[in-house]
C-alpha positions in Angstrom: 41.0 24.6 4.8 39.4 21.5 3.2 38.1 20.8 6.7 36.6 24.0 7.2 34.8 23.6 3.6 33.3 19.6 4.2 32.2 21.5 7.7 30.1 24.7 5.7 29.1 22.5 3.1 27.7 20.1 5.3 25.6 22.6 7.4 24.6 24.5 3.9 23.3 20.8 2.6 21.3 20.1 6.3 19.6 24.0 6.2 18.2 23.2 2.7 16.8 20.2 3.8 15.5 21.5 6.8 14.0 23.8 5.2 12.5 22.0 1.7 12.8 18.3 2.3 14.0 16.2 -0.3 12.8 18.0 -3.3 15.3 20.4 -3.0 17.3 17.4 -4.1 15.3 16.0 -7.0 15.2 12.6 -4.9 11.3 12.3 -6.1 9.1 10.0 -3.7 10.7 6.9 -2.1 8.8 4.4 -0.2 10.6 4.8 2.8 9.7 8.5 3.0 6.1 7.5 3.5 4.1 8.9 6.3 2.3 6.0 8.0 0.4 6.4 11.3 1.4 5.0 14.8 -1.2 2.3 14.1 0.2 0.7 11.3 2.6 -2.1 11.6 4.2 -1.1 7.9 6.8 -3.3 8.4 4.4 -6.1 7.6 4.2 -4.9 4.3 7.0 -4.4 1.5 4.7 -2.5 -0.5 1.4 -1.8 -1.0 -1.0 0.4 -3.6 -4.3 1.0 -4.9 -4.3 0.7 -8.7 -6.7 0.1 -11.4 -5.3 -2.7 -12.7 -2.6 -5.4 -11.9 0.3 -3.4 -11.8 2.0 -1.8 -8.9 0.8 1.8 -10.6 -0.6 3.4 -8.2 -3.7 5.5 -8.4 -5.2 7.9 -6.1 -8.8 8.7 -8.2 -11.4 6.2 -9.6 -14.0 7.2 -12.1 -16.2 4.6 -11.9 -17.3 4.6 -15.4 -13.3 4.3 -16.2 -12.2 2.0 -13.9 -14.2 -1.2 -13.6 -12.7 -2.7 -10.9 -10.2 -0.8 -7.5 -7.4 -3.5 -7.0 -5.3 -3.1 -4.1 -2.2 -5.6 -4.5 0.5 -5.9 -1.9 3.6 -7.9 -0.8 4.3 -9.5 2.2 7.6 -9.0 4.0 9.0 -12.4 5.2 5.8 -14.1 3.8 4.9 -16.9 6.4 3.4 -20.5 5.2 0.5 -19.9 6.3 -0.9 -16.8 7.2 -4.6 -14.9 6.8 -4.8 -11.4 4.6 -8.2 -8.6 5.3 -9.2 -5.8 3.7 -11.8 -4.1 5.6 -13.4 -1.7 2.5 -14.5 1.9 4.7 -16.9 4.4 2.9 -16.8 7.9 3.1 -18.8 8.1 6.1 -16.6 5.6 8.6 -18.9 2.7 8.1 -17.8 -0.7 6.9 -18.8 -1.3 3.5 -17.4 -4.8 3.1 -14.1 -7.3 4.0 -11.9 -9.0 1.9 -10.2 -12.2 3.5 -8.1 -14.5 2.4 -6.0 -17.7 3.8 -3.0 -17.8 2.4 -1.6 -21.9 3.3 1.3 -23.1 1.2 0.5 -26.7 1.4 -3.2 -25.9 0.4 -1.9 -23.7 -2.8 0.2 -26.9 -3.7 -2.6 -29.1 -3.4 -5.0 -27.0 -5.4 -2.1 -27.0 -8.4 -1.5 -23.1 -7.7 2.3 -22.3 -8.2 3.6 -23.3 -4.7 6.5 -21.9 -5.2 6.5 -18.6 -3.6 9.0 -15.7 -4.7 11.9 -14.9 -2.8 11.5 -10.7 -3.1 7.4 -11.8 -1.9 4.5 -12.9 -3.3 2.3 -10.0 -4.5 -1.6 -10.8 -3.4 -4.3 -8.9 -4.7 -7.9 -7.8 -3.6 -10.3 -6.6 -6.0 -13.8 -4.8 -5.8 -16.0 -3.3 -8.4 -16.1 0.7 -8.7 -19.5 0.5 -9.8 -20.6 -1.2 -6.5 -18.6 1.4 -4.3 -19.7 4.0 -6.3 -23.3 3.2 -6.0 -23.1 2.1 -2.2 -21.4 6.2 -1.8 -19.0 8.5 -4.0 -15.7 10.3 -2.1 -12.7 9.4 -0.3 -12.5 5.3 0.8 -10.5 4.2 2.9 -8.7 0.3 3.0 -7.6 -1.2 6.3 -5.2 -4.1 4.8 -4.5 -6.6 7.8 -1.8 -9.5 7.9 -3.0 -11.6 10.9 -5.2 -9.2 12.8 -2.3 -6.7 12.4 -3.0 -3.4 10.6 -0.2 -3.0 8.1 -1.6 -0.3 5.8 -4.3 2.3 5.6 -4.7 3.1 1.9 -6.8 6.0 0.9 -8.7 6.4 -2.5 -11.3 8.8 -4.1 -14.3 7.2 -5.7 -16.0 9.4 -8.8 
């Protein structure tokens, strides 16, 4: 009997989330249940966001009198000693507006007195850009090519207002 019930309770459970996902759980949105494309490499990456500040709160829609600056800050997985970060800036017509890149050397950051000492959960890096300047090169949806090494990790998408 108690066999039979774990058996109907289990398919019941697998037809509601066949047919409504996760939300018919009240699970909310969870990293892992991110849709990248076959492009991306996102296990480069342990997360990633485009915010407009320097906090991991992520925002989708910049008004450009607002939001002074776009930020996009991410975390390495397995951060290397030395290793080169790119953010390749898209406007809404395809075209390259401009590249962020950045060497990223552990010796050279003890050298210059930055903190050496690198977190053990990842070091969160951070590219910024002014609204103003996307806003006045073309308003709509941006897109962000974030690159560790000439891999694509993350294509981050953003409206610009």
């Amino acid at each position: 009997m108690l066999r039979r019930f774990a058996s109907t309770t289990a398919a019941l459970l697998a037809a509601v989330l066949m047919l409504s996902g996760c939300k018919a759980l009240g699970l909310g949105k969870f990293l892992w249940l991110e849709k990248t494309t076959k492009e991306e490499n996102y296990w480069l990456l342990k997360d990633a966001c485009v915010t407009p500040s320097s906090s991991y709160s992520a925002k989708r829609e910049f008004d450009h009198n607002m939001n002074p600056v776009v930020n996009v800050l991410f975390t390495p997985n397995n951060e290397k000693n030395h290793y080169v970060a790119e953010t390749m800036w898209i406007d809404p017509l395809g075209q390259e507006f401009r590249t962020i890149r950045t060497t990223h050397d552990l010796q050279q950051e003890g050298k210059k007195s930055i903190d050496p000492r690198r977190k053990s959960e990842g070091t969160v890096r951070i590219h910024t850009m002014r609204s103003k300047d996307l806003y006045q090169h073309k308003p709509g949806l941006w897109k962000i090519r974030l690159y560790l090494d000439g891999q694509l990790a993350r294509i981050l998408e953003f409206v610009m207002t």
